[in-house]
N, C-alpha and C positions, 0 to 999 in steps of 0.2 A: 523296238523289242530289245532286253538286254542280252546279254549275250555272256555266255559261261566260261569264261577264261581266267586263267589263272599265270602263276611264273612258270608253272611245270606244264600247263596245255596251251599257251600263246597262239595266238592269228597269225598264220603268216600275212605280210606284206599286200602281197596280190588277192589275197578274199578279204581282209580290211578295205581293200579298192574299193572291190567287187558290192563288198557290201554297200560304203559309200555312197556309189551308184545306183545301185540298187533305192537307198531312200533319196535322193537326190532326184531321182526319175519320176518318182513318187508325189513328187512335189507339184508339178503341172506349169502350165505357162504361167509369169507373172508380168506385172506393168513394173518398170524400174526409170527411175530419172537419173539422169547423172549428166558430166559432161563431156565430148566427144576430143579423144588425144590419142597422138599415135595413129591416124586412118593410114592404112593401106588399100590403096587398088594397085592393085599389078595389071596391066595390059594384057586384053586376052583373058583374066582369071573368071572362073563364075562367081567364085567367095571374095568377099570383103571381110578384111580384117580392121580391129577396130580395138581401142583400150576404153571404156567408161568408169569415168572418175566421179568418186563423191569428194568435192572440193572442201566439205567442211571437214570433215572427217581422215583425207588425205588415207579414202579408200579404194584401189580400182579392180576390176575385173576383166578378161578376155572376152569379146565379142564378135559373134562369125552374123553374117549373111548373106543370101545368095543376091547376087548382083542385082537382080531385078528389082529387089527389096529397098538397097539401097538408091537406085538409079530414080527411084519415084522422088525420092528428095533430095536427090544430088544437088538441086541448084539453090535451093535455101538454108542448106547442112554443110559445114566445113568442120573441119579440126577446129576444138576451140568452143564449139556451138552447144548449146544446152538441151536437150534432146529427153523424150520418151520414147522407151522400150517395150513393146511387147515381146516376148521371149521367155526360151522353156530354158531350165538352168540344164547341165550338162558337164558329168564326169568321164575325165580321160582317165581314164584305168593306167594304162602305162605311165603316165608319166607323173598320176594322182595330181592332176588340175580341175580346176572346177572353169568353165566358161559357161558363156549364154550364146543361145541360136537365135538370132532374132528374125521374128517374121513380119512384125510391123515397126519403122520407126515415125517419130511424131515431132514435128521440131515445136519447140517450147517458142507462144508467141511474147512477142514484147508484152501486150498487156498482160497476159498473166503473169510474167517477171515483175511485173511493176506493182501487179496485187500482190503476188509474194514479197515485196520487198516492203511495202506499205504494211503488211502483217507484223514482219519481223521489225521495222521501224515502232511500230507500236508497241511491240514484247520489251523490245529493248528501251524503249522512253519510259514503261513500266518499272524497268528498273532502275531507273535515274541515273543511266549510261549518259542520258543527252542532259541532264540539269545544269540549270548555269550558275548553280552555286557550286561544281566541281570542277570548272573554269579556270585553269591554272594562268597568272598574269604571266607574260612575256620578257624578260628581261629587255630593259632600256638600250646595254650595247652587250651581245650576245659576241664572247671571242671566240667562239668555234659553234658553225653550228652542222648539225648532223641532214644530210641529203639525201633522200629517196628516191630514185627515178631511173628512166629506162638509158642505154647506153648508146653515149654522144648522142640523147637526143635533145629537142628540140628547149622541153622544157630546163633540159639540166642547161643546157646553155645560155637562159634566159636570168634564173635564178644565177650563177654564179658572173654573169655576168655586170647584169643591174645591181647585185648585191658588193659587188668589187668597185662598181664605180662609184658608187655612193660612199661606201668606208674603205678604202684602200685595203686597210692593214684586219680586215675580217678575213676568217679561215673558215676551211671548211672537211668535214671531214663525208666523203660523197661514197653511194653506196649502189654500184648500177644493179638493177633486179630487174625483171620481166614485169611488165607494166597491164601486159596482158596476157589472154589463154591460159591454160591448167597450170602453170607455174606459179603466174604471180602471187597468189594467194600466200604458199607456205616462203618463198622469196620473201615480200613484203612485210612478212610478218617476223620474218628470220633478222632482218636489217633491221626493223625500228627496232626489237630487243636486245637488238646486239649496240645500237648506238642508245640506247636507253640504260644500257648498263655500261658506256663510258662516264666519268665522271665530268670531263671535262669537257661534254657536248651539254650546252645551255640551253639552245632547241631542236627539234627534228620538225625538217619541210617536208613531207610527201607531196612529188610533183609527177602531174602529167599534165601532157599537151591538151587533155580534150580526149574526146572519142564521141563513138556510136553508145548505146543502153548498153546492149550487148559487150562490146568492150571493156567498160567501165564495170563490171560486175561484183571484177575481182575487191572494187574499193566499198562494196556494200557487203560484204564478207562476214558473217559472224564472227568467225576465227578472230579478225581482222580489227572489227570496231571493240571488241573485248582486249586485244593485245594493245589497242592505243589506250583504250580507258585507264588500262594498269597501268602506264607509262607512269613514272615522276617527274620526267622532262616532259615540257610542256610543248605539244605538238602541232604544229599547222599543216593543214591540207588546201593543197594549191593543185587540184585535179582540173579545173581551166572548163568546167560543161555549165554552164548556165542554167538551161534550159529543167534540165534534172539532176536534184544533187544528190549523189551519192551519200551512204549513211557515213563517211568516212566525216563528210563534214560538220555532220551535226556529233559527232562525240572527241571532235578536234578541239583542242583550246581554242583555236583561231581558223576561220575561213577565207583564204583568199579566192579572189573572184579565176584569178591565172598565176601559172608559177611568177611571171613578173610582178602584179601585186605581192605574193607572196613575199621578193625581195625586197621592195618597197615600205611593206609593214615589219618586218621581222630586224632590219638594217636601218637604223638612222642616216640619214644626209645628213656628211661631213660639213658641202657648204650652208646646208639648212640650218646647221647647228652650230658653226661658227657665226653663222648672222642673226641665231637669237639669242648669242653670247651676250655678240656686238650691241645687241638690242636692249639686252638687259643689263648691261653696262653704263649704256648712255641714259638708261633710264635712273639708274642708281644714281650716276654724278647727277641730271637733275635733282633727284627728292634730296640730295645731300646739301646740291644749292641751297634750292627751294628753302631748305630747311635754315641754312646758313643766312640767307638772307632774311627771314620771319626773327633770327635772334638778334641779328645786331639789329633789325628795325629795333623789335621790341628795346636792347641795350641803349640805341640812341633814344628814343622814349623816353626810359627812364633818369637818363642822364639829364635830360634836357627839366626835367623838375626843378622847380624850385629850391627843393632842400638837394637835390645832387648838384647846384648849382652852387649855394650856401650853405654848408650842412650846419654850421654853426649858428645859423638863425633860427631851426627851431629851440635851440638850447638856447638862445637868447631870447627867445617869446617865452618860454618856461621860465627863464630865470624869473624876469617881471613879473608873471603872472606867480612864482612863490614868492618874490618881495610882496606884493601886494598880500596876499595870502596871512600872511607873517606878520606884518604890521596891521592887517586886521584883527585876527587872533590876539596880537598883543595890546591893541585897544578893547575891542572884547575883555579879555580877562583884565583888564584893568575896572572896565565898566563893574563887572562881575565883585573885583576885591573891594571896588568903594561901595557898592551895595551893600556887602556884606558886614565890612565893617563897618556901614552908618547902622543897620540894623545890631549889629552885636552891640555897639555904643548904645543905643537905647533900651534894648534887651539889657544891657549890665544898668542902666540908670534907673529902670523898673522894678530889678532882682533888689539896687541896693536899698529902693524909697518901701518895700517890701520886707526889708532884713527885720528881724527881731533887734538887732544891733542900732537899730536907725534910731527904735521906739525908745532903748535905754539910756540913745544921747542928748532926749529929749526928758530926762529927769528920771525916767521911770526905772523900777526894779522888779525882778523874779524872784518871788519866795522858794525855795527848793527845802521840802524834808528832806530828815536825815537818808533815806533810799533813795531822792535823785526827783521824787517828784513833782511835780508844782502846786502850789496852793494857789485855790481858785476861791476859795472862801473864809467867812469867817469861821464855820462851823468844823472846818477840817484839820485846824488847830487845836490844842489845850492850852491851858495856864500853864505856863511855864517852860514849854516847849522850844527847845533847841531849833532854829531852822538858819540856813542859808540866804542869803540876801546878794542877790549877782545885779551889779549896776555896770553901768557902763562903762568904769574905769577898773573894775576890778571886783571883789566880791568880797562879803566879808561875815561873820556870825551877826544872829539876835537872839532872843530870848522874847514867846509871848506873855506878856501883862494882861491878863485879863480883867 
């Protein structure tokens, strides 16, 4: 219901409470999941006090119950444990806090942790948080790499240790956070963007030893697998559980099986790599042999030829074969000239036994009229008529007599 207030008629303080409470009361019991931080039992108390966190949301709430409540699940329920509430919510007027009273709790089992995580592993493969085409490669030799894990433990000693011994001079820039319980989540996710946003961090290892489901929870994190996906630095997760893998691993660039793998794969061996220097050194000077050897065979091959032997012998079989050549030709075209000029000699002794010239030195003459042309008859003269008379020694006038 709204309420009629203005700057001139304002609520006081204490009936805003009041009222608070009032619809808050209203509300009735609800079921609430969260996770259990901060338990008190004080010795002697009838109430348990208790903090329930929403780990995704990095939300929590005060929660009271009377002992008896609690004591039904004391032995399977600790700080740290993931729990269902029944509980009626509840307004402290003085002090305007909101808590829950709870009358039943329910400890959350593994399998249904495990269906819940199967769910959200699914949600999040729908959105190709886990594709292995967003698989960022590993740098070959990484000079600083960024380290995630719980403090002086087990795994950080693992990782900086195998990783030191295999490349001396690798650095490391190490970041200790709560590896489990209500912390780690906003911790872990605080470290890798904080070494995400170095520049000169090549990779980030998140490492842990191992654990229980329960334990490992924090690395199946919403928050968590979103804050690695963002990364630009390419991430491995070396959480060390075989049996169940955390979501951390499938949206990691890389999964190691333990943080020692994880040293393993992320650090090259200095002597591994000095011996496939070596290897590929000795490999080169053979194929350079190898190679050196195949030319001078072939060089001595070639030398050993005939004409690398003589070079001036083919130019000396050439020569004879153009002498020859040469004095063929020049018998040829001789052959050719007497042919021609026996036929041209007969050819001119046919043109001259042919001549008009031949016929006139043989007595004969050419009548020519006065226009140049011959007389072939008697009929083609007159009496009297001037003509030409061409003999053989020369030409001279007549005159026809008829």
């Amino acid at each position: 219901m709204g309420l009629n207030t203005s700057a001139d008629t304002p609520l006081p303080v204490g009936e805003v409470s009041r009222l608070i409470g009032g619809w808050i009361d209203r509300l009735g019991a609800v079921w609430v999941e969260g996770q259990i931080t901060q338990l008190s039992r004080r010795p002697g108390a009838g109430v348990v006090f208790m903090t329930l966190r929403d780990p995704s949301h990095d939300i929590s709430v005060s929660v009271t119950c009377y002992r008896q409540v609690f004591d039904a699940v004391a032995d399977v329920v600790s700080e740290g444990a993931r729990v269902v509430v029944h509980a009626k919510p509840e307004w402290y007027a003085p002090r305007g806090q909101l808590s829950l009273r709870a009358a039943e709790i329910r400890p959350v089992g593994v399998g249904e942790l495990l269906a819940r995580l199967e769910q959200l592993k699914k949600a999040l493969a729908a959105e190709g948080l886990f594709a292995p085409g967003r698989k960022k490669p590993l740098p070959f030799l990484p000079q600083l790499i960024g380290l995630v894990c719980g403090r002086a433990s087990a795994a950080e000693r693992d990782v900086l240790e195998n990783a030191r011994h295999r490349w001396p001079a690798v650095r490391f820039e190490v970041r200790n956070v709560a590896v489990q319980g209500v912390h780690a989540v906003p911790q872990v996710v605080q470290a890798v963007k904080e070494l995400d946003g170095l520049a000169d961090v090549d990779v980030i290892i998140v490492a842990r030893g191992g654990g229980s489901v329960e334990d490992l929870l924090p690395f199946s994190d919403e928050q968590l697998v979103r804050a690695v996906a963002a990364c630009r630095t390419p991430v491995v997760s070396a959480i060390g559980h075989e049996p169940d893998n955390p979501l951390l691993d499938h949206v990691a660039d890389l999964r190691a099986s333990t943080p020692t793998d994880a040293a393993k794969k992320v650090v090259p061996d200095v002597g591994e790599e000095l011996e496939r220097v070596a290897h590929l050194g000795e490999r080169a000077r053979r194929c350079v042999e190898a190679f050196l050897e195949r030319e001078e065979r072939g060089l001595a091959h070639a030398l050993a030829r005939p004409c690398m032997e003589r070079p001036h012998r083919m130019v000396e079989e050439r020569e004879e074969q153009v002498t020859a050549y040469v004095d063929r030709a020049r018998r040829t075209l001789g052959h050719l000239l007497d042919r021609a000029d026996s036929e041209l000699t007969h050819t001119h002794a046919r043109v001259v036994a042919l001549s008009p010239a031949a016929t006139l030195q043989r007595g004969y003459a050419v009548l020519q009229k006065q226009g140049g042309s011959v007389v072939r008859g008697a009929d083609e003269v007159t009496d009297g008529e001037a003509l030409r008379a061409r003999v053989a020694e020369g030409e001279f006038s007549v005159r026809v007599d008829l």
